[in-house]
Backbone as a chain_set.jsonl record, in Angstrom:
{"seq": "XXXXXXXXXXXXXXXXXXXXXXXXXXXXXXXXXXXXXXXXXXXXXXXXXXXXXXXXXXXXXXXXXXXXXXXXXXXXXXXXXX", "coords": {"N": [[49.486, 21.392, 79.411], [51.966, 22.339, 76.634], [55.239, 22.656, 76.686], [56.861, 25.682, 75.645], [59.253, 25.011, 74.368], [58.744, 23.075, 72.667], [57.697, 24.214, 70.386], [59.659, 24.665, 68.865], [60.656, 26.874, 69.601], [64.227, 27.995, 71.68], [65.822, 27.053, 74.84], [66.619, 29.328, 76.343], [65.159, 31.449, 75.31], [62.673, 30.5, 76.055], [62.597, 30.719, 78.929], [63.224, 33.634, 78.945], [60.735, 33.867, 78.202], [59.022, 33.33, 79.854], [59.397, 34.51, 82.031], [58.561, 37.069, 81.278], [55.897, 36.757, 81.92], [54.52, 34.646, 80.199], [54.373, 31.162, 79.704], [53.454, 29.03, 78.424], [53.216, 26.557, 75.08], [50.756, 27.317, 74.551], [50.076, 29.6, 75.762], [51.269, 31.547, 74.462], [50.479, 31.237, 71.97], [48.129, 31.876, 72.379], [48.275, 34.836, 73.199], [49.903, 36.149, 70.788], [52.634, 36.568, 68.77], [53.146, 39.592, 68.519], [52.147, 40.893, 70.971], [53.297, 39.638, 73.113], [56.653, 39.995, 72.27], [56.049, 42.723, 72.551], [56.156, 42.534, 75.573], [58.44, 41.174, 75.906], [60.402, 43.223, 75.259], [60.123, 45.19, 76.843], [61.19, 44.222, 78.862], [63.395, 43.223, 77.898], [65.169, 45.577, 76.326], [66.546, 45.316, 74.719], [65.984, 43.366, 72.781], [64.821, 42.064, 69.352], [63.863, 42.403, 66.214], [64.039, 40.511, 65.019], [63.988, 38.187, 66.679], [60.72, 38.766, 66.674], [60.25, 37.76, 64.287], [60.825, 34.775, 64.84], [59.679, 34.409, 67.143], [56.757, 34.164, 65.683], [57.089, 32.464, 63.566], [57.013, 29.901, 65.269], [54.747, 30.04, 66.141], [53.197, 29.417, 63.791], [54.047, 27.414, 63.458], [56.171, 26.843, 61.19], [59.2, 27.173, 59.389], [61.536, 30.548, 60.279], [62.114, 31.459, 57.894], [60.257, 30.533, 56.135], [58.217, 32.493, 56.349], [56.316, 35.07, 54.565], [57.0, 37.58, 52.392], [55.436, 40.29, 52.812], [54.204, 39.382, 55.552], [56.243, 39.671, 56.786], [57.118, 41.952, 56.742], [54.96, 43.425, 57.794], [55.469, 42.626, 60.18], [57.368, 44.082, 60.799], [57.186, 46.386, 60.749], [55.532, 47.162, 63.202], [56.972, 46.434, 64.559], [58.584, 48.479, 64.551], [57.599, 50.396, 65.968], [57.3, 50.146, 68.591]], "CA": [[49.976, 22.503, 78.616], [52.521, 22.316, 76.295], [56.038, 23.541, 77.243], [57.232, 26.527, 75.41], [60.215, 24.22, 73.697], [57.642, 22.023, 71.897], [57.3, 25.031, 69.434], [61.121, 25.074, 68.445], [62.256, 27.548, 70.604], [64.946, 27.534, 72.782], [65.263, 27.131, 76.526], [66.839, 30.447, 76.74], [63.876, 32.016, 75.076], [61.692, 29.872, 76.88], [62.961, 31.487, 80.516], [62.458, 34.549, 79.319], [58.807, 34.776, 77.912], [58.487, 32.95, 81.881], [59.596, 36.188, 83.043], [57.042, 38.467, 81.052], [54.09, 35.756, 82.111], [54.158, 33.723, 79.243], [54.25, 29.978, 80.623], [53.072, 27.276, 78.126], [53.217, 26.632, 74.103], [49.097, 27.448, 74.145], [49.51, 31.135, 76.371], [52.303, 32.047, 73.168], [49.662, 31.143, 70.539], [47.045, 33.17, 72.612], [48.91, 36.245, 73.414], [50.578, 36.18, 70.129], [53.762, 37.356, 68.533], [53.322, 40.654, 68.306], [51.922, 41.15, 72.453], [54.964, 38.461, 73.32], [57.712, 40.706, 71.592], [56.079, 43.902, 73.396], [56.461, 41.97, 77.027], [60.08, 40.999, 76.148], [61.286, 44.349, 74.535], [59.7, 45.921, 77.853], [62.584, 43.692, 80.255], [64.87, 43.079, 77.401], [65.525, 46.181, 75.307], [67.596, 44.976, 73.088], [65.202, 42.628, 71.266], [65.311, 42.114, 67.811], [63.134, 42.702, 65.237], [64.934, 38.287, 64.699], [63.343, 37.421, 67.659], [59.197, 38.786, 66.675], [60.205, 36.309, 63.219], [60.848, 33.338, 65.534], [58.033, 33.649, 67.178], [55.572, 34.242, 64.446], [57.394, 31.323, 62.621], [56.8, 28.734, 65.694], [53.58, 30.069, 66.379], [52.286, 29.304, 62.651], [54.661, 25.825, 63.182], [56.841, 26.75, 60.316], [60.723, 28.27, 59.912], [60.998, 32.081, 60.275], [62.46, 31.275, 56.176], [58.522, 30.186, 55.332], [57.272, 33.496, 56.282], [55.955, 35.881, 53.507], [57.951, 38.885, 52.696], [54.189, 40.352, 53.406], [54.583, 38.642, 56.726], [58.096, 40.07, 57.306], [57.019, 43.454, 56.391], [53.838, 43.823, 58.743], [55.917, 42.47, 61.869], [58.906, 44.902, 60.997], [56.184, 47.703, 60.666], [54.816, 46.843, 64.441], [58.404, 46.75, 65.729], [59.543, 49.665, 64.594], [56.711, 51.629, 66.407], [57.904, 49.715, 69.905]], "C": [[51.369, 22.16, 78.082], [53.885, 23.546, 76.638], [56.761, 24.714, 75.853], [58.667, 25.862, 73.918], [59.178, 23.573, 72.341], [57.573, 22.64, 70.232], [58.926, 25.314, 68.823], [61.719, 26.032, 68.589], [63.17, 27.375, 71.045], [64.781, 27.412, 74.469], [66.043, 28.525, 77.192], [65.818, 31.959, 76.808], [62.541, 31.522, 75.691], [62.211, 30.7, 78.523], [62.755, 32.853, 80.292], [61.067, 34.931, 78.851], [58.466, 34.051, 79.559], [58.283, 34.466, 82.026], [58.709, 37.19, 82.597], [55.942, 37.455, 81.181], [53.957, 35.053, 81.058], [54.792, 32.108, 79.621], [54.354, 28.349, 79.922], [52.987, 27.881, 76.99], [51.692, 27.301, 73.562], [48.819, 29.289, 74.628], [50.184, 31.932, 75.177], [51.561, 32.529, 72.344], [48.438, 32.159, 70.755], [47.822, 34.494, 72.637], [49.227, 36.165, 71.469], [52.091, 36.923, 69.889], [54.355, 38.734, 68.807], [53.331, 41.266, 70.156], [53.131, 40.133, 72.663], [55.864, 39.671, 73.022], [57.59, 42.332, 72.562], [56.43, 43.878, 74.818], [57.883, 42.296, 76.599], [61.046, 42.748, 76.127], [60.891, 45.393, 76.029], [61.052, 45.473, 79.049], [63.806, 43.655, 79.425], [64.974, 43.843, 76.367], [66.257, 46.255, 74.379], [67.258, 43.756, 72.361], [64.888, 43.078, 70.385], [64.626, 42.012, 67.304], [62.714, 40.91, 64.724], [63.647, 37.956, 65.416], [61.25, 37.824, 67.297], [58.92, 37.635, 65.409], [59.92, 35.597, 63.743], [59.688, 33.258, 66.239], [56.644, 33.684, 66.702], [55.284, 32.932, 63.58], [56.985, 30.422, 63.472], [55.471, 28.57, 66.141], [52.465, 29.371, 65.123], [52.99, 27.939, 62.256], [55.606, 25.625, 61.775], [58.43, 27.165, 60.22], [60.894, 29.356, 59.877], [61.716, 32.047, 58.189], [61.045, 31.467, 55.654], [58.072, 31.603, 55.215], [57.287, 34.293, 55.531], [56.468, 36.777, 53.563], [56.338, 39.951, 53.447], [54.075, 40.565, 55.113], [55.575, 39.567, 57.268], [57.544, 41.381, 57.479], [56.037, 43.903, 57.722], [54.358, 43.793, 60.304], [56.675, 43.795, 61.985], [58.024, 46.31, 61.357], [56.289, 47.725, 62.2], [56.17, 47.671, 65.376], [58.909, 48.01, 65.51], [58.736, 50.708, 65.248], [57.117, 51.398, 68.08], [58.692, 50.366, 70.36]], "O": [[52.115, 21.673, 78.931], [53.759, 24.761, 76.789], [57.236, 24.003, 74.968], [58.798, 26.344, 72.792], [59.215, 23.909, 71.158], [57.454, 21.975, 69.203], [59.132, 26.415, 68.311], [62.818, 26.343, 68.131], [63.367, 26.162, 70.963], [63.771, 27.655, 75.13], [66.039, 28.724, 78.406], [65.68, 32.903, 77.585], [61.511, 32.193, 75.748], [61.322, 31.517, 78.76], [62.182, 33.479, 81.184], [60.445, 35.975, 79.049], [57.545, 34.495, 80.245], [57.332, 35.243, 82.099], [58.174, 38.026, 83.324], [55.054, 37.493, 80.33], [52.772, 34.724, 81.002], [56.005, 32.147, 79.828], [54.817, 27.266, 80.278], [52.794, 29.096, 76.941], [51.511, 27.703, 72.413], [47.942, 30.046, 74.212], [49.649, 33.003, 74.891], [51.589, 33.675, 71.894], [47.9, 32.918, 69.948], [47.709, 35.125, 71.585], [48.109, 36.116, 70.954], [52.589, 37.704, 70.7], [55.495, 39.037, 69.161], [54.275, 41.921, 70.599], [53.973, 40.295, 71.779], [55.645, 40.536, 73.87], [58.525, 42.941, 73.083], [56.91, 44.87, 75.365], [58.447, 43.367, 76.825], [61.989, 43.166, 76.799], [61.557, 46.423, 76.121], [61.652, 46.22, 79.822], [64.938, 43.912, 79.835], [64.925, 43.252, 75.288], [66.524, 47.05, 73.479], [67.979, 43.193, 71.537], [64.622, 44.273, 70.264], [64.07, 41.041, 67.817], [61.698, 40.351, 64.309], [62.579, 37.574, 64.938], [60.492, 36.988, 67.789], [57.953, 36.877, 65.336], [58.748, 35.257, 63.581], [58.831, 32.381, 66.123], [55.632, 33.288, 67.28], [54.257, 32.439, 63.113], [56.33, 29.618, 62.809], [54.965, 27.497, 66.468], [51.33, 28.945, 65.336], [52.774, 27.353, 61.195], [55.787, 24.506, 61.296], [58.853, 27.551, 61.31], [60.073, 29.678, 59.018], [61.455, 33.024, 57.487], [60.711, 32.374, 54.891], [57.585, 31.988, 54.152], [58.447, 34.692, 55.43], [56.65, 37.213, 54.7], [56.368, 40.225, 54.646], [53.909, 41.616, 55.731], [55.413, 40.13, 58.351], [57.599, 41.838, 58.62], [56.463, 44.698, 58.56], [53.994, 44.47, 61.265], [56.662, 44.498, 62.995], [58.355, 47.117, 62.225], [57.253, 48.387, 62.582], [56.362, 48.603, 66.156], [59.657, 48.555, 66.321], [59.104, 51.877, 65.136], [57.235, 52.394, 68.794], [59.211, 50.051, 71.431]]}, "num_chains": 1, "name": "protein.A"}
């Protein structure tokens, strides 16, 4: 299994998707962005709307820049119901 880094995270963000059960670059891509972001925002309430970009962007292997305003719009939607 691929470590969590691999995907151009960090290792700060990597320790905490540990902490909501997320483990390896492959459990990220399953769970996805959107379930990911609901874990974190559950221990760390003061995640960022930033942080569901980044991992949308490393999940789809691109920079959170690439992603479609489209894209942008549908996450921001999600988060703002969190």
């Amino acid at each position: 299994m691929a470590e969590i880094t691999s995907l151009g995270l960090g290792k700060t963000m990597e320790k905490k998707l540990r902490v909501v059960g997320i483990h390896s670059a492959e459990e990220l891509k399953e769970i996805g962005s959107k379930q990911a972001v609901f874990r974190l925002k559950e221990i760390y309430p003061n995640t960022c709307v930033v942080i569901l970009y980044h991992l949308e962007a490393a999940i789809r292997g691109c920079e959170m820049k690439q992603l479609g305003d489209s894209v942008k719009a549908e996450l921001k939607e999600y988060f703002k119901q969190l």
